[in-house]
Backbone as numpy.savetxt, mean C-alpha at the origin, in Angstrom:
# Nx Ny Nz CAx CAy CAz Cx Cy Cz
7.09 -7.40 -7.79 5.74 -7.24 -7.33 4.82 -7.57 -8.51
3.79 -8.52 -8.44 2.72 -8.84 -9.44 1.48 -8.34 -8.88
0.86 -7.52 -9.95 -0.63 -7.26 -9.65 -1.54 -8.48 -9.80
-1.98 -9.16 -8.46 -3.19 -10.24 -8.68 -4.13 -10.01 -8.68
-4.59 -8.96 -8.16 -5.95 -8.50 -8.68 -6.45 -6.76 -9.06
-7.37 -6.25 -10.00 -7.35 -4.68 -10.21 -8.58 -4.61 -10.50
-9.46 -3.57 -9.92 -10.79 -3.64 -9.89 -10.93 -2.04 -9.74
-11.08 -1.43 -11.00 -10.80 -0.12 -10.91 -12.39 0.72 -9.84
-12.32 1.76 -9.66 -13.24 2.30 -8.84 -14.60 2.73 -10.16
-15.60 2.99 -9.56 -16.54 2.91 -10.70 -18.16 3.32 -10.17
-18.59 4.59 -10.39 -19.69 5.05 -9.74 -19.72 4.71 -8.15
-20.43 4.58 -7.38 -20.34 4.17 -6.28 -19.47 2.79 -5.55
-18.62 1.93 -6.27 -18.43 1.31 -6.17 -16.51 1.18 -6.19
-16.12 0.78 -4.71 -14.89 0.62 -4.07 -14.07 -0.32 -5.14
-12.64 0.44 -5.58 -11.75 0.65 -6.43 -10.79 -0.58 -5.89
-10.05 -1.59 -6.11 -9.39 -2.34 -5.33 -8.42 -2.46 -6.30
-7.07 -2.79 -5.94 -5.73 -3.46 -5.87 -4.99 -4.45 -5.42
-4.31 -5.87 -5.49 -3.87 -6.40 -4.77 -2.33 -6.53 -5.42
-1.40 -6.67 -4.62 -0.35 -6.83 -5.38 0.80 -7.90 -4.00
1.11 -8.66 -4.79 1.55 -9.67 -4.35 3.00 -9.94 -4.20
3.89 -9.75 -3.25 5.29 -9.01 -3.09 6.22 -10.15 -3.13
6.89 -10.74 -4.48 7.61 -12.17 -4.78 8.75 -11.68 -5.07
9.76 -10.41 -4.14 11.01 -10.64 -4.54 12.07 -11.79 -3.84
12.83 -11.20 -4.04 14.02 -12.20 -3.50 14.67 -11.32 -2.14
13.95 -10.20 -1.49 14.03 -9.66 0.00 12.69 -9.59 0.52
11.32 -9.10 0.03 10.57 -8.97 0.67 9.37 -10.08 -0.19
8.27 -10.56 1.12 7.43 -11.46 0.40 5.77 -10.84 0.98
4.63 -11.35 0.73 3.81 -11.02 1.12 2.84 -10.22 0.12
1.75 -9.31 0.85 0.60 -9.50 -0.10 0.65 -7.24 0.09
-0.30 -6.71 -0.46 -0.57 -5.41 -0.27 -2.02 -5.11 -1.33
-2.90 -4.49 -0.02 -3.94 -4.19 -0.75 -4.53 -2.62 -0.73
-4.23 -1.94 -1.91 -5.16 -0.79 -1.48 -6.19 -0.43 -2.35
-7.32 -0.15 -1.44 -9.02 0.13 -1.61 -9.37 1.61 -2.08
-9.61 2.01 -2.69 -10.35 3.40 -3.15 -11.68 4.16 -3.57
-11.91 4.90 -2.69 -13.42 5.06 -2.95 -13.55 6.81 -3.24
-14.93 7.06 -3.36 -14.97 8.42 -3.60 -16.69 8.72 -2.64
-16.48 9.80 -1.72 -17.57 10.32 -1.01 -18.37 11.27 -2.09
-17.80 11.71 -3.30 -18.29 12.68 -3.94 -17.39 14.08 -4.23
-16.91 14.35 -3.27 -16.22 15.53 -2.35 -14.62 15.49 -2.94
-14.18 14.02 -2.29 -12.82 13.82 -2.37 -12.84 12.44 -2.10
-11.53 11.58 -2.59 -11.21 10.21 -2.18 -11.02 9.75 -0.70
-10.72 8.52 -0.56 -10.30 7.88 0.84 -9.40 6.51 0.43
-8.41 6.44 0.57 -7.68 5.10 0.27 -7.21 4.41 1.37
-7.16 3.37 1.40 -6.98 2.03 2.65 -5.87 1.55 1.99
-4.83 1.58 2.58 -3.67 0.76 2.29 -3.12 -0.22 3.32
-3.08 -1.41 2.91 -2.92 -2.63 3.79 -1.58 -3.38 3.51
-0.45 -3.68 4.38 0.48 -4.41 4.17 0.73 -6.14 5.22
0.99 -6.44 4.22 1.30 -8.23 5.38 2.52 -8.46 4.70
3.88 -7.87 5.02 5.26 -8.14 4.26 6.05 -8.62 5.37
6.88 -9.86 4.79 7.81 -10.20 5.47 9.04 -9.85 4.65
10.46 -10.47 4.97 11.27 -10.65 4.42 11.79 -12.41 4.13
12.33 -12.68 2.97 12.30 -13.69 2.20 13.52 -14.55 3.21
13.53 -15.95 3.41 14.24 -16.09 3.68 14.00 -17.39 4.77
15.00 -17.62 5.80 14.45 -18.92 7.22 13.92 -18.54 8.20
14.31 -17.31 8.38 13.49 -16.66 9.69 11.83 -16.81 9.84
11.38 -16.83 11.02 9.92 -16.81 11.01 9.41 -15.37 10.58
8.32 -15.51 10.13 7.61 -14.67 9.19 7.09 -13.84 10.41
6.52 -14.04 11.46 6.54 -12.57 13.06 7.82 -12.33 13.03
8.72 -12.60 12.94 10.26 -12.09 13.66 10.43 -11.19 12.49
10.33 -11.30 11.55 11.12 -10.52 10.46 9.68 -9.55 9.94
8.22 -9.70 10.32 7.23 -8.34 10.46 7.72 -7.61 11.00
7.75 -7.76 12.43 7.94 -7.26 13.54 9.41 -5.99 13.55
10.38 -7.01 12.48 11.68 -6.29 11.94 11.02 -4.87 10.97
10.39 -5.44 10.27 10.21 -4.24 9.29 8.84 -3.15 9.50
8.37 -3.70 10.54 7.32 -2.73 11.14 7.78 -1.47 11.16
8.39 -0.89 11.50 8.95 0.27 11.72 9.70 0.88 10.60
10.25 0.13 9.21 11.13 0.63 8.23 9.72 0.90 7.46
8.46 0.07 7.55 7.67 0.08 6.28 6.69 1.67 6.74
6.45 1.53 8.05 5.75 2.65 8.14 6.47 3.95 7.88
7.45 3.98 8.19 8.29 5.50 7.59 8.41 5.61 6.43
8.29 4.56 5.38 8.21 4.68 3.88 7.02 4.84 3.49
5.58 4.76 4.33 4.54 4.90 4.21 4.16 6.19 4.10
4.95 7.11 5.55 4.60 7.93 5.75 5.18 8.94 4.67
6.60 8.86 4.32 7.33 9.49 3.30 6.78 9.38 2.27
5.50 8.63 1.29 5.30 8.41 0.52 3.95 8.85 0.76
3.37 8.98 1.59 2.41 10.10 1.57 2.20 11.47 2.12
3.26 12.00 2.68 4.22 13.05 2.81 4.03 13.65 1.19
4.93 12.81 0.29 5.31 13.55 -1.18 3.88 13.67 -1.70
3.10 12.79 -1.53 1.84 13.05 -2.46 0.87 13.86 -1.90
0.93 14.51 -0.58 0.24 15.48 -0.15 0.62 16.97 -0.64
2.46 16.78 -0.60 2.96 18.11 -1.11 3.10 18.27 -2.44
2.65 16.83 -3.78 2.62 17.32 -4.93 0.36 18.26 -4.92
0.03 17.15 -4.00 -1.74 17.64 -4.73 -1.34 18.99 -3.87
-0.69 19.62 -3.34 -0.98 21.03 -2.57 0.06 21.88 -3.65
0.97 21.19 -4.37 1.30 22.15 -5.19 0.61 22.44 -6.44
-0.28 21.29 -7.11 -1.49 21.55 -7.92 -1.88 22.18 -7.33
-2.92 22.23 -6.71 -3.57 23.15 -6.13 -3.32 24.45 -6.03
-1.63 24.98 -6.03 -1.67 26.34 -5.48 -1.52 27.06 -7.07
């Protein structure tokens, strides 16, 4: 994974990431956005991943639609239960 672009967050102004997914299984782009209301954050996380390879690039989304969102969710699962263990 290469970071192509980093645009840290900064007074009122939306925090960006792009990172660009060149292995030798998965290909494609990922962007996540970060902002602050004052209060607390909000992050936008965006994926367009295929897997590397001859297959068409819908057939093999469509494949990992379902593996990427459960790693999504597991991965913000853990980071809800580390800021709630700060917190306590």
């Amino acid at each position: 994974m290469t970071v192509t672009r980093f645009e840290p967050p900064a007074d009122d102004e939306i925090g960006v990431a792009v990172f660009a997914k060149d292995g030798p299984l998965l290909r494609g782009k990922a962007l996540i956005a970060v902002r602050s209301d004052g209060r607390c954050s909000h992050a936008l996380w965006l994926e367009d991943v295929y897997l590397a390879g001859p297959l068409p690039r819908a057939v093999t989304r469509a494949v990992l639609r379902p593996f990427l969102a459960w790693m999504a969710a597991m991965a913000l699962r853990a980071a809800r239960r580390e800021l709630q263990e700060r917190a306590a």
